[in-house]
N, C-alpha and C positions, 0 to 999 in steps of 0.2 A: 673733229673737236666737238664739246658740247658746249651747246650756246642756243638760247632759246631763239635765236634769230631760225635755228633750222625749222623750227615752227611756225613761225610766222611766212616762210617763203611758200609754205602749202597754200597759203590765201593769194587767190590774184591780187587783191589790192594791197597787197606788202607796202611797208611806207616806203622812203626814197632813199633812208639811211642800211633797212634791210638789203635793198634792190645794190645798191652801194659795193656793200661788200660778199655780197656773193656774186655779181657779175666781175667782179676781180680777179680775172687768171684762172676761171676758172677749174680750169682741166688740170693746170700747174699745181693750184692749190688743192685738188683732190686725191692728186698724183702725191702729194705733198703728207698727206692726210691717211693716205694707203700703207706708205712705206712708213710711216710715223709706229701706224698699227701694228704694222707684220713686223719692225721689229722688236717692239714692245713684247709681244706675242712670241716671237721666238724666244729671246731672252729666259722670258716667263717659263716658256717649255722646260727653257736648260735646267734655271733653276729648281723645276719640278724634278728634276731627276734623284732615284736616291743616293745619299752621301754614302759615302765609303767608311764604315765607321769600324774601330778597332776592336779586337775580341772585346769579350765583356767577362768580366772575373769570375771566376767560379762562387765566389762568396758573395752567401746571400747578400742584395742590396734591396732599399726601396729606394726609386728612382721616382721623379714627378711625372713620366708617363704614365703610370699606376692608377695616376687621376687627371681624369680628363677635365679639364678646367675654363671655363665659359671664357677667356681671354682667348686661348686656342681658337674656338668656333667663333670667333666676334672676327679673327683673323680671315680665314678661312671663308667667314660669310662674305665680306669687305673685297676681300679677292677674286672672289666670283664672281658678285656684282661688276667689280674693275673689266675684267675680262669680258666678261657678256657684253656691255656699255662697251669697250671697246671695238668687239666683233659686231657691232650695230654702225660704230664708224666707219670700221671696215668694207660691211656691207653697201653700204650707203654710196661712199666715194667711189666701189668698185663700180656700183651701177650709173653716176655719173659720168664716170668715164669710158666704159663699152655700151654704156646707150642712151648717148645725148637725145634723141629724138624722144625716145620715153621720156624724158624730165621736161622736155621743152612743153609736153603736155600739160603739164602742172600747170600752167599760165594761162588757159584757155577755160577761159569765163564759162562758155555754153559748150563745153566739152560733153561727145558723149563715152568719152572713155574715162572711169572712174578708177581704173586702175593706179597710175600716176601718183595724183591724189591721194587714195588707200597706201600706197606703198612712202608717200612721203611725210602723211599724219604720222600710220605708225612706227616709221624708222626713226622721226623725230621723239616721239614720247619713249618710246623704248630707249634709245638713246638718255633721255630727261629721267624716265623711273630710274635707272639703273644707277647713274652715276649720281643720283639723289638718295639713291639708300646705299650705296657706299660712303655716303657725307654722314649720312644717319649711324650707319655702322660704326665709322672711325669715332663721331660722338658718344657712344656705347663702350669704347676702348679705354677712352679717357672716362668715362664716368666710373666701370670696372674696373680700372687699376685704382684710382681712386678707394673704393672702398674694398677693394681686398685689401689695404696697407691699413684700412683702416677697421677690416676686419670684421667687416659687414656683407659680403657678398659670397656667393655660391653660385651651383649649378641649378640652383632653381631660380635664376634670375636669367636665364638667357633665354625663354620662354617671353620673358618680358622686354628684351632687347629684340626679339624678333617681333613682337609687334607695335612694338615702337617703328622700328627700320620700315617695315615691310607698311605696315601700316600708315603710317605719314606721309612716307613717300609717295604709298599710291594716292592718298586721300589729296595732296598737292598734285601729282600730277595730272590727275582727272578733274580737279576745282579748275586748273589753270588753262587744261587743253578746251574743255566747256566753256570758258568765257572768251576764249580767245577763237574758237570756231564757229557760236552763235550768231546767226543762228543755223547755216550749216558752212562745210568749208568754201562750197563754190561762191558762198553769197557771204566772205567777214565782213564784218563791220568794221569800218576805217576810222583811223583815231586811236594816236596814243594812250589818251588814257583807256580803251578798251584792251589795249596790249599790256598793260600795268600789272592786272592781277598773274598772267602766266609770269611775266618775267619776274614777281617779286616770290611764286611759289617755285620758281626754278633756284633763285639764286640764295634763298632762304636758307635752306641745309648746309651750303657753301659757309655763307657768313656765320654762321653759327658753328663749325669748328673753327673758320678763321677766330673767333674773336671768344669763345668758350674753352676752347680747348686747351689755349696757351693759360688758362686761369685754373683748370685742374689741373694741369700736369704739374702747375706749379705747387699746388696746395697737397698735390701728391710729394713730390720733391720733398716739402718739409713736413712732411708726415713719415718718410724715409729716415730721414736721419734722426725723428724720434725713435722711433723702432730701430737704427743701427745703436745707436743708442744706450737703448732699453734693453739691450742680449744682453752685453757683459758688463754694465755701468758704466764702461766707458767710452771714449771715442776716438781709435786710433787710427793710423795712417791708414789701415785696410781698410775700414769703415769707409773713409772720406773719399779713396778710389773708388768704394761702391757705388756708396751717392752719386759723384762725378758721375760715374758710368752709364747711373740710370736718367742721370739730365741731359747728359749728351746726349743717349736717344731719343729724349722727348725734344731735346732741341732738332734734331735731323727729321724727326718728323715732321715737327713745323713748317722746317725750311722747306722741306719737300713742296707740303703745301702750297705755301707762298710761292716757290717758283713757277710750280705747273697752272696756278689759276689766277695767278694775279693778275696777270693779261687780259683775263674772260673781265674782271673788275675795270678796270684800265676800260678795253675796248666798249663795255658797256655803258660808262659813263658819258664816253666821245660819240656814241652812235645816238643815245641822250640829248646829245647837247645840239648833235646837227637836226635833230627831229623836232626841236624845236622851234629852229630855225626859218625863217621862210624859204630860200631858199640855198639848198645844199652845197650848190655850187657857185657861188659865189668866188668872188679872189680872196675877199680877206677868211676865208675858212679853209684854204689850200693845206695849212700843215695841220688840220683838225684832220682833213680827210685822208692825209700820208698816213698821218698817228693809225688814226682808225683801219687802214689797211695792213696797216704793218704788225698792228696788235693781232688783227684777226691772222697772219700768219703763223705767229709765234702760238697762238693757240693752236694750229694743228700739228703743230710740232710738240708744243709741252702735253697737252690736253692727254695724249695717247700715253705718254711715258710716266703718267704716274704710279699706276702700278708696279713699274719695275721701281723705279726708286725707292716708292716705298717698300716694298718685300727688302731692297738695301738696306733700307734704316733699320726696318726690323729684325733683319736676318743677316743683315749682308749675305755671303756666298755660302753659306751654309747647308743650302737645298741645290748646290752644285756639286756635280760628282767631279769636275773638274780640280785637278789638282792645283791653283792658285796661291797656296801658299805652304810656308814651308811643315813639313810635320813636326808635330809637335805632341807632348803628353797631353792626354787627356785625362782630367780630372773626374773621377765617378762620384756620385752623389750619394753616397754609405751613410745608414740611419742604423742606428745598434738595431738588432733583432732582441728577441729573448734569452736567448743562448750567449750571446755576445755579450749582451750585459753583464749576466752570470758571472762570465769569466770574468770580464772585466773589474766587477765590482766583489770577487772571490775574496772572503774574509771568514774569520772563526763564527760558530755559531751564535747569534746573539746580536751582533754588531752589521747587523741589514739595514738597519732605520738612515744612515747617513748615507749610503747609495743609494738608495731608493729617492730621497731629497736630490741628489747630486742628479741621478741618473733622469731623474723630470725636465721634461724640455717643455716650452712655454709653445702653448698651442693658440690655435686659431680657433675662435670659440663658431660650432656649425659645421666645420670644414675639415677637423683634423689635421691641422697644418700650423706647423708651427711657423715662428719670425721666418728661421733661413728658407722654407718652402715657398712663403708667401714674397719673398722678394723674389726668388728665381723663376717663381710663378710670373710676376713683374719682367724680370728680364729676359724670358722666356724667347732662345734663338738669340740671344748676345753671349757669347764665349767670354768677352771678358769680366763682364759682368758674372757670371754664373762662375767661373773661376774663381774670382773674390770671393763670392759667398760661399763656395764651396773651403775654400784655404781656410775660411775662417772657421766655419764648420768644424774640419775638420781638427784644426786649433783647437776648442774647444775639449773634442772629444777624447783627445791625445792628454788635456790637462786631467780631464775628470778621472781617465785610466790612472794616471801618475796617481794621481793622489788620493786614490780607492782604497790601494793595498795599503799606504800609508794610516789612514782614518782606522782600519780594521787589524790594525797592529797592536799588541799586547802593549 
């Protein structure tokens, strides 16, 4: 799991609430933490395989692969980080449990093996960088969909997502591990508030999509159904599925969220409250310190699996070559070419001006992309989503044909 508590256990003098919960079952809970990993990690694998996808038509299309689009790599980045952070827990709980004697050294004040030590600073911050610029990443997700609906953003904005992510993160991670190892690891300084500044630059990028994210995706949502909107003047039942579609996956996002770290919140509050206290063990803090144990479970269980949920919400099984559900048509994402138009808009000589008007699709100003690009851009890896816009799409282009030859009628 990540929990800044793994940094503080590199100091001998760890407070009593650290000491607490990591002398708890130990081997059980790393055991616990390992398998959480590998099948996170497998899952992951599966999903990486490529889908089975159906011929593709002879007739030319432009498809939104054509343009590789800074939501993709915000994906992509977010996923990596998950992974890595992950295989850092991995590592971590592997080495716990085939070599208790290694970690036991970590505890040894006037040690002179330095190893231990080294090996438990940095499995902790790597742990902490990683899954602190996947927090930074998914906040880059929500600020980019944001302004692609709102038709402000490109591919030269992800240059600045990367140093944002990459940048913060490390700039927190290193603020936090420097005040909390001063002034070296063998010798921390004991006292809450000297643990204050790491834990509040760990949990920092957490709370900030918890409590950011659900405020654009909403501001995104009704920025959605002005732009559904805004295509045909009007707002029908296709429309409102759209919408729907694309809130439902900002809501499973969330929820994602909330499930897999609300514990890390939960259990830090309670480790909090007993570090305050004078002493931890006491009778009347008995169910502070169940909670507190039970919480740090559930984080090595959820901690691990948020990458795969999330790649669910995002994608669901779509990057499975696993046959999972039933076949089905696939809808292609056909934009007129030149030649298409042509025909389409074929009339006596003279009478080109109201195709030409008809034939104008409403672009995205910077990006070349118009309304329907810029939502599938948005739902980018949701099938039903990208079906809606596509149907309606295609709607569209089916009326302009009708009533081309008609316009250019004697």
């Amino acid at each position: 799991m990540a929990s800044p508590r793994l940094a503080t256990f590199c100091c001998p003098t760890r407070d009593a609430a650290t000491q607490l919960v990591l002398s708890f079952q130990p081997r059980a809970f790393h055991a616990l933490c390992l398998g959480s990993c590998a099948l996170r990690l497998g899952l992951g694998l599966l999903q990486l395989l490529p889908p089975r996808q159906p011929a593709r038509p002879a007739a030319p299309a432009l498809h939104l692969a054509s343009f590789p689009q800074a939501s993709s790599r915000i994906l992509r980045a977010a996923a990596a980080c998950d992974v890595l952070g992950c295989l850092g827990i991995a590592v971590r709980s592997a080495v716990w449990l085939g070599f208790p004697d290694f970690v036991e050294n970590v505890s040894e004040v006037n040690g002179t093996d330095i190893w231990p030590a080294v090996f438990c600073v940095g499995s902790a911050m790597w742990i902490q960088l990683l899954y602190s610029a996947c927090f930074w990443w998914l906040f880059c997700y929500a600020v980019d969909a944001y302004l692609v609906i709102r038709r402000s953003a490109g591919l030269s904005t992800i240059l600045l997502y990367h140093m944002m992510a990459w940048g913060l993160a490390a700039l927190l991670c290193v603020e936090g591990g420097v005040m909390l190892y001063h002034p070296s690891v063998s010798r921390c300084e004991k006292g809450l508030q000297h643990a204050i500044p790491h834990y509040v630059t760990t949990y920092l990028p957490l709370m900030l999509v918890l409590v950011a994210n659900p405020v654009l995706f909403w501001k995104t949502v009704t920025a959605v159904a002005s732009l559904l909107k805004g295509r045909q003047g009007i707002y029908t039942e296709t429309e409102r599925r759209t919408g729907a579609v694309i809130k439902i996956r900002f809501f499973k996002i969330m929820l994602v969220l909330i499930i897999c770290w609300l514990s890390n919140i939960i259990n830090e509050s309670l480790l909090f409250y007993l570090e305050m206290q004078p002493d931890i063990n006491g009778g009347s803090l008995k169910y502070v310190r169940i909670a507190a144990k039970t919480t740090w479970v559930i984080m090595g269980m959820l901690n691990p699996a948020q990458g795969f949920l999330l790649s669910l919400a995002f994608y669901g099984w779509m990057g499975c070559s696993l046959d999972l559900s039933s076949p089905r048509k696939e809808l292609q994402w056909e934009s007129l070419t030149t030649s298409e138009a042509e025909r389409a808009c074929a009339s006596p000589v003279g009478s080109s001006g109201p195709c030409d008007s008809q034939g104008a699709r409403k672009k995205t100003p910077g990006l070349g992309l118009d309304s329907d690009e810029a939502l599938s851009l948005l739902s980018e890896g949701s099938d039903a989503s990208t079906v809606e816009i596509q149907t309606t799409s295609g709607s569209r282009h089916e009326h302009e044909a009708d009533s081309a030859p008609a316009q250019g009628g004697p």
